[in-house]
N, C-alpha and C positions, 0 to 999 in steps of 0.2 A: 503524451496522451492528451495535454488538454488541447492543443490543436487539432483533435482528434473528435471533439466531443459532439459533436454533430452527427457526427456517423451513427452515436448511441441512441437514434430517435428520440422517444419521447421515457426513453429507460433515466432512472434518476442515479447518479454514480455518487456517489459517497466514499469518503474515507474515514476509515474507524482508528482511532488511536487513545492511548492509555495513558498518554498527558495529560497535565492538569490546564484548565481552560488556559490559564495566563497567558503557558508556554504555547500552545496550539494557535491562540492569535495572532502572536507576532511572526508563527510561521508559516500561519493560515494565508494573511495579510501578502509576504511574499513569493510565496511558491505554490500553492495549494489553490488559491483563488482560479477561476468561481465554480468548486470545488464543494459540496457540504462537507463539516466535517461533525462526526458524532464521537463525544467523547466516551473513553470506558474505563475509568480507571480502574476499576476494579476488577478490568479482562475478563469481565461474562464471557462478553463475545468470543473471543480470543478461546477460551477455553470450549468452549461452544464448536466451533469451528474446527477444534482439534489442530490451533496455533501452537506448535511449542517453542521451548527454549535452543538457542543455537551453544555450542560447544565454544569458547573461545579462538581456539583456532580454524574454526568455521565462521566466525560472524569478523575478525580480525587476521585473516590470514590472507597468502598472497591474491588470491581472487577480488578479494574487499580493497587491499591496497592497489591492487589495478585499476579498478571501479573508480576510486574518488579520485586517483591520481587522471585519469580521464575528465574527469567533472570540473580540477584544478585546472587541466587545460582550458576547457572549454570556457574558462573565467570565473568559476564561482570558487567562493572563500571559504577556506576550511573552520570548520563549526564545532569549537569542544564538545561534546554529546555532555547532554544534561540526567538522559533519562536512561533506561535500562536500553543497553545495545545488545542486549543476548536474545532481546522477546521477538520470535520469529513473527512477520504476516502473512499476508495471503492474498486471492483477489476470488472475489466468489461472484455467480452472478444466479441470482434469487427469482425467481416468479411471483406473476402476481398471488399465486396460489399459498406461497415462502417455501414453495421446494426449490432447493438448492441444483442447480440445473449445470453449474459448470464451479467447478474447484481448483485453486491453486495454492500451494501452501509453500513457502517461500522458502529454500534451505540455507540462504543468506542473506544481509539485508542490499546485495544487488541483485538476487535472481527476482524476476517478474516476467509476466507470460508475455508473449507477443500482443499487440493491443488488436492487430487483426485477430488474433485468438478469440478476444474478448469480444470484439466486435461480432463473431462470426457467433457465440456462444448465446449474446443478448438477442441476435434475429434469431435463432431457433428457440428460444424459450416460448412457453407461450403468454400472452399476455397478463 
């Protein structure tokens, strides 16, 4: 998505996460960049949003191990999880007005929507 970000005009993309800053910069830093990120530890949002928890064999089952075993290929290092792996996310895209204009909520942590999705859901919103 982030060689993608052009496409969002002048829409602001953010990611909202329930880590504590420390952890969120040094993976802000690598992956995320130039990317906001808003932290929430305390999962307002999350709960707000009607983000829930994933079932273990949902958030760790064959689909998750296909996912990173992909991402291994493609050269990146696998990353003990520091933080809760069950807290499910989402991708919402908001108006200027804060109606919620397009909703994704994530049933594991490799499903996410097409980014043309995304894209297609930030031009139809209105300003």
């Amino acid at each position: 998505m982030r060689d993608r970000l052009g496409e969002f005009g002048d829409a602001t993309v953010a990611v909202v996460s329930f880590s504590a800053p420390e952890q969120v910069a040094a993976y802000q830093g690598r992956l995320l960049a130039p990317l906001d990120v808003l932290i929430d530890e305390q999962r307002v949002a999350y709960t707000a949003f009607g983000l829930g928890r994933g079932s273990v064999l949902r958030v760790w089952g064959p689909k998750a191990w296909w996912a990173y075993a992909g991402l291994l290929r493609r050269g990146r290092k696998f990353e003990r999880p520091t933080e809760d792996t069950l807290q499910l996310g989402g991708d919402f895209v908001i108006d200027g007005e804060g109606q919620v204009r397009y909703a994704y909520r994530s049933e594991d942590p490799s499903d996410r929507p097409p980014v043309d999705e995304l894209i297609a859901a930030v031009r139809a919103a209105p300003p």
